[in-house]
N, CA, C and O of each residue as an XYZ file, in Angstrom:
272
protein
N     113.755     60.416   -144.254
C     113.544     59.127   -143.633
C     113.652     58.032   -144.696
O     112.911     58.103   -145.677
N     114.656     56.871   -144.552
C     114.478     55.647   -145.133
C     113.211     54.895   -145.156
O     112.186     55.325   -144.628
N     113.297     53.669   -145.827
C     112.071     53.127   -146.195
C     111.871     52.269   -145.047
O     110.827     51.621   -144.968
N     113.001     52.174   -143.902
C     113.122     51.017   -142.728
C     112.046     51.953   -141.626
O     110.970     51.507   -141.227
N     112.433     52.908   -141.366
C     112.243     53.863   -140.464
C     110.929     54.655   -140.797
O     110.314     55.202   -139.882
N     110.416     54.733   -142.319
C     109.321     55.058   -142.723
C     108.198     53.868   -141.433
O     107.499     54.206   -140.478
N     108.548     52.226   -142.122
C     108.159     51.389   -141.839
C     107.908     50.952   -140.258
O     107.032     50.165   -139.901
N     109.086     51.786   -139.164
C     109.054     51.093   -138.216
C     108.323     52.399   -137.405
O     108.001     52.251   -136.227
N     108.019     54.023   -138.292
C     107.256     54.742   -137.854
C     105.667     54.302   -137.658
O     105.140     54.146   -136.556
N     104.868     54.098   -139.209
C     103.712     53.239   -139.685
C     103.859     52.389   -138.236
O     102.991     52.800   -137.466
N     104.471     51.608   -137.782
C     104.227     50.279   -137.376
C     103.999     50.932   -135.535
O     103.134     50.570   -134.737
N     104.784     51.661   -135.384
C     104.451     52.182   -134.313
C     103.247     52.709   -133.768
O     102.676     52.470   -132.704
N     102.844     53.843   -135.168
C     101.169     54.579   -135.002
C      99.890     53.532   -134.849
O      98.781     53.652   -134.328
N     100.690     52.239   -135.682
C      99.362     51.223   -135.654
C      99.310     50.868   -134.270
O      98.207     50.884   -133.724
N     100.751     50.417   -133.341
C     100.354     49.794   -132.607
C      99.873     50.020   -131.520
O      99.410     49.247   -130.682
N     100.075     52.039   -131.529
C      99.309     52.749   -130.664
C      97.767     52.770   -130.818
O      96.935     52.894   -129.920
N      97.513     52.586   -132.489
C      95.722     52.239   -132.807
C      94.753     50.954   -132.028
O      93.685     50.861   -131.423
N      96.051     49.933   -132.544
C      94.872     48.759   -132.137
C      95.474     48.531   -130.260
O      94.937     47.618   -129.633
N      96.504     49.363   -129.569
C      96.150     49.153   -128.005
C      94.937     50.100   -127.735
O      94.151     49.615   -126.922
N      94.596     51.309   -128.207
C      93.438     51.867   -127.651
C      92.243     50.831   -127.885
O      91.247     50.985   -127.178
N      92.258     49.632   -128.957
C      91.802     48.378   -128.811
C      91.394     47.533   -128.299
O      90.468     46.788   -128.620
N      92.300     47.547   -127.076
C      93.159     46.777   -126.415
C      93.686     45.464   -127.122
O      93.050     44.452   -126.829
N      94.505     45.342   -127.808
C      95.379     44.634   -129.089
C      96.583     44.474   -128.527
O      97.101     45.546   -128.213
N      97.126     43.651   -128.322
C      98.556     43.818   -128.174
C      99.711     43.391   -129.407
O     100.376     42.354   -129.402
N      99.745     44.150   -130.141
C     100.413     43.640   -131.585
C     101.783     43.223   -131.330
O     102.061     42.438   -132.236
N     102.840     43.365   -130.500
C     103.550     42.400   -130.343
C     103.397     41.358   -129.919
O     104.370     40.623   -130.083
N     102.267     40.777   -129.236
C     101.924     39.429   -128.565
C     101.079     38.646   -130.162
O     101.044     37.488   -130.577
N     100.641     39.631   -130.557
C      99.862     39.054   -131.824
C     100.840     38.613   -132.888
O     100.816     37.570   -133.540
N     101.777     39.692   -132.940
C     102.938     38.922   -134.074
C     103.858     37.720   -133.436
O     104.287     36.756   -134.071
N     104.066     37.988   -132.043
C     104.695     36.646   -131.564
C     104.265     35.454   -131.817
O     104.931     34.471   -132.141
N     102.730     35.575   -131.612
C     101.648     34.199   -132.028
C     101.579     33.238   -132.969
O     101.239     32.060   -133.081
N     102.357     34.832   -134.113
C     101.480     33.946   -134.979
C     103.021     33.618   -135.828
O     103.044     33.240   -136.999
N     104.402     33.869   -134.894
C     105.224     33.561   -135.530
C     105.721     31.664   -134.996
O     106.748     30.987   -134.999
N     103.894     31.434   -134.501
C     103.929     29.958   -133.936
C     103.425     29.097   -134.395
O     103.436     27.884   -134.187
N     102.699     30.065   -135.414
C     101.879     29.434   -136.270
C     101.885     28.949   -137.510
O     102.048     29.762   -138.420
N     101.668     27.187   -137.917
C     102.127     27.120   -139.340
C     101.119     27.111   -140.584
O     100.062     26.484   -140.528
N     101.431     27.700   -141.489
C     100.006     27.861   -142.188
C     100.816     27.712   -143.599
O     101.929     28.173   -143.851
N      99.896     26.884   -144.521
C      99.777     26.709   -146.101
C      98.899     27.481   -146.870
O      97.670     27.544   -146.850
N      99.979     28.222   -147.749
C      99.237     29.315   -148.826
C      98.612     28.428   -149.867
O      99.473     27.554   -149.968
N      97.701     28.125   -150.659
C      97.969     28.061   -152.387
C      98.489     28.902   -153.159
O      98.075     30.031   -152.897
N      99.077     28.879   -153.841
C      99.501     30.061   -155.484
C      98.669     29.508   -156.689
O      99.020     28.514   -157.326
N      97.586     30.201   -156.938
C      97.360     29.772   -158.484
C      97.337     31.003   -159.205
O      96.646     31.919   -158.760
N      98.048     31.172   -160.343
C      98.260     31.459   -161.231
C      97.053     32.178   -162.123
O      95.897     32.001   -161.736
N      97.296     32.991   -163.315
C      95.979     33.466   -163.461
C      95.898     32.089   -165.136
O      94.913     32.147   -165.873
N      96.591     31.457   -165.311
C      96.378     30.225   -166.492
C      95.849     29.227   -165.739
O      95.086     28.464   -166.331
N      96.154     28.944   -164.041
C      95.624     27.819   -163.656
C      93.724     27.966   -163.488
O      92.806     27.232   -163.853
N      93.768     29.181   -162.816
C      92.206     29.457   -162.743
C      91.640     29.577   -163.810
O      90.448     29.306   -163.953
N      92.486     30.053   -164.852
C      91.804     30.136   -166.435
C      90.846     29.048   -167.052
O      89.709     29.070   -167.522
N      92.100     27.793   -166.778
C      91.203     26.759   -166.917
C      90.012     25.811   -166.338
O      89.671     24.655   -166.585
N      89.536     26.812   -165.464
C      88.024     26.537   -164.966
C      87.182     27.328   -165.719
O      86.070     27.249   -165.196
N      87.145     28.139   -166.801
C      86.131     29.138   -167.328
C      85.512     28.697   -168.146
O      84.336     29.026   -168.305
N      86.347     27.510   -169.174
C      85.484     27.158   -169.808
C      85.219     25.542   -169.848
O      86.205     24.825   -170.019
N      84.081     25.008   -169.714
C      83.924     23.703   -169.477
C      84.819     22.533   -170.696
O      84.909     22.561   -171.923
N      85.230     21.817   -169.906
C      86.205     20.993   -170.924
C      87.502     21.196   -170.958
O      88.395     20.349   -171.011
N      87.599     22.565   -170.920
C      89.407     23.139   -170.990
C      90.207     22.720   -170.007
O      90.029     22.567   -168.798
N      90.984     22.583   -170.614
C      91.779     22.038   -169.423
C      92.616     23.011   -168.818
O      92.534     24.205   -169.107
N      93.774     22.343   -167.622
C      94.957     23.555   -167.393
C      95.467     23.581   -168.152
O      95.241     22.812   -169.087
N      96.790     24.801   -168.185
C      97.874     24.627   -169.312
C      99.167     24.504   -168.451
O     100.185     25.107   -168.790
N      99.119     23.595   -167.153
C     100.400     22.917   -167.022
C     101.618     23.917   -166.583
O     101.284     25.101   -166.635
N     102.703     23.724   -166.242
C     103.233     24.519   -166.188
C     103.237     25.038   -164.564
O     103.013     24.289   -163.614
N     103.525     26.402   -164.471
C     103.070     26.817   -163.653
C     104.821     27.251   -162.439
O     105.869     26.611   -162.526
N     104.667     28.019   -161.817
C     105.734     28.686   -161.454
C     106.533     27.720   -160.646
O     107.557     28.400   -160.571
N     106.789     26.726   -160.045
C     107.276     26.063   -159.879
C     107.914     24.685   -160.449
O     108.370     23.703   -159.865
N     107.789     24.950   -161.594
C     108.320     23.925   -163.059
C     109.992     24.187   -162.741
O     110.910     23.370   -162.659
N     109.985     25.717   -162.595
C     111.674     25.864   -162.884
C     112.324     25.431   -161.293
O     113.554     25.395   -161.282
N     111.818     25.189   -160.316
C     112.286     24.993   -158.877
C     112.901     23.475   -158.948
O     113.426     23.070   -157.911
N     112.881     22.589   -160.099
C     113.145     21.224   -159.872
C     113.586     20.827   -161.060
O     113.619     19.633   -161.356
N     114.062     22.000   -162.061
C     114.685     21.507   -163.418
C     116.282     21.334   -162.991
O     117.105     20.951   -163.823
């Protein structure tokens, strides 16, 4: 078995789990493909610079190269 078919096995057993639930996981993924939502990304240098009082960030940060 491929890694598609691994995946669309998994996805099947679940969705037999959460209907004994009563879940309907295709209505749930439809939902929420309605839904718009904002991640943050911080970095492990951005949180860094909360550890120690005074320090600052160090700038940067993975989206520097998206606008060079």
């Amino acid at each position: 078995m491929n890694k598609k078919e691994l995946t669309e096995k998994a996805y099947q057993i679940a969705r037999e789990q959460y209907a004994n639930l009563g879940v309907d996981t295709d209505k749930a993924l439809a939902r929420m493909g309605e839904v718009i939502i904002s991640l943050h990304c911080w970095q492990a240098d951005d949180v860094g610079g909360f550890e120690v009082p005074g320090s600052e960030l160090s700038g940067g940060g993975i989206h520097d190269g998206w606008f060079a």
